[in-house]
Structures are given as C-alpha cells and as structure tokens.
C-alpha positions in Angstrom: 44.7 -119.7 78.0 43.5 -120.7 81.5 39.7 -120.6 82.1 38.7 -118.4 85.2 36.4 -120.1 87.6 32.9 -118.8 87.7 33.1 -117.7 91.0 36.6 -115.7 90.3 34.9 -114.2 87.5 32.0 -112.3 89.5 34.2 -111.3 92.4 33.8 -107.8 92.0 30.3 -107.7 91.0 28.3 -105.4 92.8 31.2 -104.3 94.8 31.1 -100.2 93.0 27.1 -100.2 94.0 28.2 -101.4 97.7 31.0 -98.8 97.7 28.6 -95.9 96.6 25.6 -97.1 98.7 28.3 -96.9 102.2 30.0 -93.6 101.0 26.0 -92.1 100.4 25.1 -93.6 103.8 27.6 -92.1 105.8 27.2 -88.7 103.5 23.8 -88.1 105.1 24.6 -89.3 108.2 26.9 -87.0 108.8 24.4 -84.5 107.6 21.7 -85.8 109.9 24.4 -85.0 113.2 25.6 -82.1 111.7 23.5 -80.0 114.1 24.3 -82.5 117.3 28.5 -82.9 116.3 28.7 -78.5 115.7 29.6 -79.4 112.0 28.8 -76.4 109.8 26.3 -77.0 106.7 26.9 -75.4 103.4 24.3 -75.9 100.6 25.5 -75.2 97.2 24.9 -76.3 93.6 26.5 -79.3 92.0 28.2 -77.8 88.8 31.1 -75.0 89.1 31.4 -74.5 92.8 33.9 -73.8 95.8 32.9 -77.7 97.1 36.7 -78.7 97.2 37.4 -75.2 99.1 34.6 -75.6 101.7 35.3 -79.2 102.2 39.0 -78.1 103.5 37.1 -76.1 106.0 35.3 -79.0 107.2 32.1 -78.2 105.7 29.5 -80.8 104.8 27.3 -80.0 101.9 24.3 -80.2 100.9 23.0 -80.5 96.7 19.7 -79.9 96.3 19.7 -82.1 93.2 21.1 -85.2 94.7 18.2 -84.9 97.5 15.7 -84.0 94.3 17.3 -87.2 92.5 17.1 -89.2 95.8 13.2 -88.0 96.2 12.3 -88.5 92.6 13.8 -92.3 93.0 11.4 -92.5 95.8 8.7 -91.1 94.4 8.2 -87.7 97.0 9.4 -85.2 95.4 5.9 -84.3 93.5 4.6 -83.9 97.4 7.4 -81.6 98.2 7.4 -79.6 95.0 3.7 -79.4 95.8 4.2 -77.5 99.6 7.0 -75.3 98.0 4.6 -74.0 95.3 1.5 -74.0 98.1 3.8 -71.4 99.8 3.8 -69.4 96.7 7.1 -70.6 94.4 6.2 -70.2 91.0 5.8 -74.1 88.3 8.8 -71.9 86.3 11.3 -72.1 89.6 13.3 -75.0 89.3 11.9 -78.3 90.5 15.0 -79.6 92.5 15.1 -76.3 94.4 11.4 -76.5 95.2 11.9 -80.4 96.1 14.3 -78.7 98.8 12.2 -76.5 100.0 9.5 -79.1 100.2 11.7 -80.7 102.6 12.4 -78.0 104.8 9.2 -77.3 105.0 8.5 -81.0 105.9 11.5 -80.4 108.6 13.9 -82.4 106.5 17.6 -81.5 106.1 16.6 -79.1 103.0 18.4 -75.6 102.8 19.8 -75.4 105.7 19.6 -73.5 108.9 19.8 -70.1 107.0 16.4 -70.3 105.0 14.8 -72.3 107.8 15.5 -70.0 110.7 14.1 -67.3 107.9 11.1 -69.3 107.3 10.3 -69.9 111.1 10.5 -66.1 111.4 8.0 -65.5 108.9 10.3 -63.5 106.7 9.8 -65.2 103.5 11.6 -62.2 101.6 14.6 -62.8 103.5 14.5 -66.4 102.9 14.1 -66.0 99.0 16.7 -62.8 99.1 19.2 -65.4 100.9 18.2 -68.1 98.3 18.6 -65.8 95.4 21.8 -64.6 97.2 23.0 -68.0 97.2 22.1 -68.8 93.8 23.9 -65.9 92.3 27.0 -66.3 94.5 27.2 -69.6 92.8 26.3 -68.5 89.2 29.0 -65.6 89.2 31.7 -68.4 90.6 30.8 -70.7 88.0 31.9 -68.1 85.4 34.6 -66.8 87.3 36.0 -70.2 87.4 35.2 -71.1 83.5 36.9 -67.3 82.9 39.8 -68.7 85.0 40.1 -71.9 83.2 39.6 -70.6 79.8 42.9 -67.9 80.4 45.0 -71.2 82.1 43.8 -73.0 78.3 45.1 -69.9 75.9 48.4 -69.3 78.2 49.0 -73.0 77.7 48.3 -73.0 74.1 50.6 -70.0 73.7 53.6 -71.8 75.3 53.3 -74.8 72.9 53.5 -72.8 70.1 
C-alpha cells in the first residue's frame, strides 16, 4: 500500500465549512437586495413546507429559526426576544419567532414586509392575525403533505404485495 502524503491527506479539510459559509453568504445577501433587485420575500417555517414550490417562483426565503440559530450563535437573540415580549408576545410563544420579531423590530430582515408594513401602521392585530395566518397555512400543509406521503407509502406497499 502506498502512503499518502500529509498534505494529500488534508486536502479537503475545511472545504464543506467553506462551501456552507459562501452558499449562507450569498443566501442573505440576496435577502439584504431583495427590496433593491424587486425579488419577492417569502417567510416560512423550516419543516413541511412549499420551499421547493416557491423557490421555482423565484422566491427567496426567509426561516425564522436559521436567523434565531444565527442570533443565538452570536449571542442577540435574548435582546431581541426581549423587545418582542416588551411589545406584549407572551415567554409561552415560541422563542425563534419572537427572535424574528425582535429583529424587525430592530429593522432587521425579520418577517418580512407584511408584518412590518402592519407594525409601522400600528395595527398590531393585523400583524399577529397575518402571523397566525401564516403559521397555520404552514401547519395544515405540513399535514396535508405527511397525509399525501402516507397514501403514496400504503399504495406502494399494496403493489408489492
């Protein structure tokens, strides 16, 4: 067997972390010139969503618990938890949707035109109906698509038998 050098050996070290670390950096910048470039914005949740669909449409998108994981890492997202429940959100609303809100209300990239526009208006019960809204609309497609998936599973387990 033929000993690899030491430098052959740690080529590809650190090369995954580079990779991420560009594809994150050019994730939010195209978020940060979404408003200058006329890109449209969609914020959704991470698990069970229409991401692939929206993407087609040339949406960018926006999860509040990548920025809450990116805050945490950080260390701001006890500040912007802090302003969300200052505004009245209640310690039992989930912490990465607060950390969002936190940064709108810090003008950060947060939820999106929608709630900020609502915010700016001073109709806070519009801005919770269209985060409630938007937070159903994901729930019910979650289980839509886990009802979906479940049929596709029996339909295939009935053909192999």
């Amino acid at each position: 067997m033929e000993q690899q050098s030491e430098e052959s050996k740690f080529k590809f070290q650190g090369a995954g972390r580079d990779l991420q670390k560009n594809l994150l950096t050019a994730w939010y910048d195209r978020l940060q010139s979404a408003n200058e470039t006329g890109r449209k914005v969609a914020y959704l949740f991470v698990p069970g969503n229409v991401a692939e669909f929206l993407r087609v449409f040339d949406f960018e998108l926006v999860f509040p618990e990548v920025n809450a994981l990116q805050c945490g890492v950080r260390k701001i997202s006890g500040d912007l938890i802090l302003k969300a429940e200052d505004i009245g959100y209640s310690p039992d609303v989930c912490g990465y949707v607060k950390n969002d809100i936190g940064m709108m209300l810090a003008g950060n990239t947060g939820l999106g035109f929608l709630t900020y526009f609502l915010s700016e208006a001073g109709d806070l019960a519009g801005m919770f109906a269209a985060i409630f809204t938007l937070t159903l609309l994901g729930f019910l497609a979650d289980r839509l698509y886990l009802r979906f998936m479940r049929r596709i599973l029996i339909w295939q387990r009935e053909d192999q038998e």
